[in-house]
N, C-alpha and C positions, 0 to 999 in steps of 0.2 A: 439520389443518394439516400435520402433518410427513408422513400419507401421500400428498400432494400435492406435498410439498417433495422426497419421497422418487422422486415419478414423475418428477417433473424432473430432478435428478440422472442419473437413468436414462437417461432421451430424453437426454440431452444428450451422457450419457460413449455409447452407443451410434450415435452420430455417429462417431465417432473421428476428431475434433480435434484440433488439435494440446497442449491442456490437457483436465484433465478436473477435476470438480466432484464434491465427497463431501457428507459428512454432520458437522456439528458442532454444539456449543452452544446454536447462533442455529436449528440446522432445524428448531423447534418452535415456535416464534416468531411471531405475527404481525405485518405490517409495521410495525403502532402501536410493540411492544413494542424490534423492531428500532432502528426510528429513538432510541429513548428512550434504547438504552445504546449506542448507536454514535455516536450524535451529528452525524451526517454531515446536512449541508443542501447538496441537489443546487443550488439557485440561485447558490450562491457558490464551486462546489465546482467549478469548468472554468474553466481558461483563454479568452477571449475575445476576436473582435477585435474593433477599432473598429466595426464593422458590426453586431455581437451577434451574430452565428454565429461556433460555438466552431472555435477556431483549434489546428491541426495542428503536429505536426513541421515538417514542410512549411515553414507560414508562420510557424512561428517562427526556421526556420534559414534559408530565403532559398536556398542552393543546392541544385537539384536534383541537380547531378552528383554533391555527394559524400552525398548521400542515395541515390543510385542506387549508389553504389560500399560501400552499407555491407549484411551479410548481413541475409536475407529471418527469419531470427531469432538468437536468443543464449539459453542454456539457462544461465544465472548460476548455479544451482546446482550442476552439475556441474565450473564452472571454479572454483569454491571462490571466490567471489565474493559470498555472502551466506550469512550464519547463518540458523540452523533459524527454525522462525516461532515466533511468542513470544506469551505469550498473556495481555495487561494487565488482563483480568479488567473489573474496573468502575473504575478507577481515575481516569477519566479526564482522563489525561495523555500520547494519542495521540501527542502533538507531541515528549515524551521517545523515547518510542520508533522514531517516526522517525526523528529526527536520530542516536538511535544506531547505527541500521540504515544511517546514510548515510554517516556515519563509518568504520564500520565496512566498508563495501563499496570504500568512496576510499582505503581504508589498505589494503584489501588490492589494488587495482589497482596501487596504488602498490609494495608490498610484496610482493607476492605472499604476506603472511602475513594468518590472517582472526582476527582479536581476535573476543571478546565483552565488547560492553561494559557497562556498570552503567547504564542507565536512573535507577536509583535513585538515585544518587548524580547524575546529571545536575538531577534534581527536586530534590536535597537543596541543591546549590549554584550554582542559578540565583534570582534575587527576583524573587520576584512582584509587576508593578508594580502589580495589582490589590490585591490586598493589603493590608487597613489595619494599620498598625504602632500602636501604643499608645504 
């Protein structure tokens, strides 16, 4: 598995795209195992329109001219616009994470300063409405 995972990486960054694709954790992995700690379900996981074909920028913003007026990329990391990647392990609580990753990018547009913020402490004082209380 992984020297297959490893030749793709390869073929890929030897493209020289404008991203390239490494080695972590998960490249040993088979897809079984992948999906198990990731959790991700592609059916629910795309925006959609009324038609059932998954819907764009585009058609979620309605005007082309200032999508045409906006640059062909944005390199967030370089503008100090996002913290380093963060690694949740098995915990699964993606949804912490996100939101403090988005938090965190809004406050520094806003700010020009980039917090890091506590995940943890987001899990610790949010309820679960799943949850049964006793």
């Amino acid at each position: 598995m992984f020297e297959r995972e490893l030749s793709r990486v390869r073929a890929h960054n030897s493209r020289n795209l404008s991203w390239k694709m490494g080695i972590n954790q998960f490249s040993d992995m088979e897809e079984s195992e992948k999906r198990v700690v990731l959790g991700y379900r592609k059916d629910i996981g795309y925006l959609r329109r009324g038609d059932g074909r998954l819907a764009s920028p585009a058609h979620a913003v309605g005007d082309r001219a200032q999508l045409a007026a906006l640059p062909t990329s944005v390199d967030w990391r370089t503008a100090n616009i996002v913290t380093a990647v963060k690694d949740q392990g098995h915990c699964g609580s993606c949804w912490s994470f996100a939101a403090a990753s988005t938090i965190e990018s809004f406050y520094a547009r806003a700010t020009g300063q980039l917090p890091t913020l506590s995940e943890q402490q987001i899990l610790s004082c949010t309820p679960n409405p799943d949850q049964v209380r006793g």
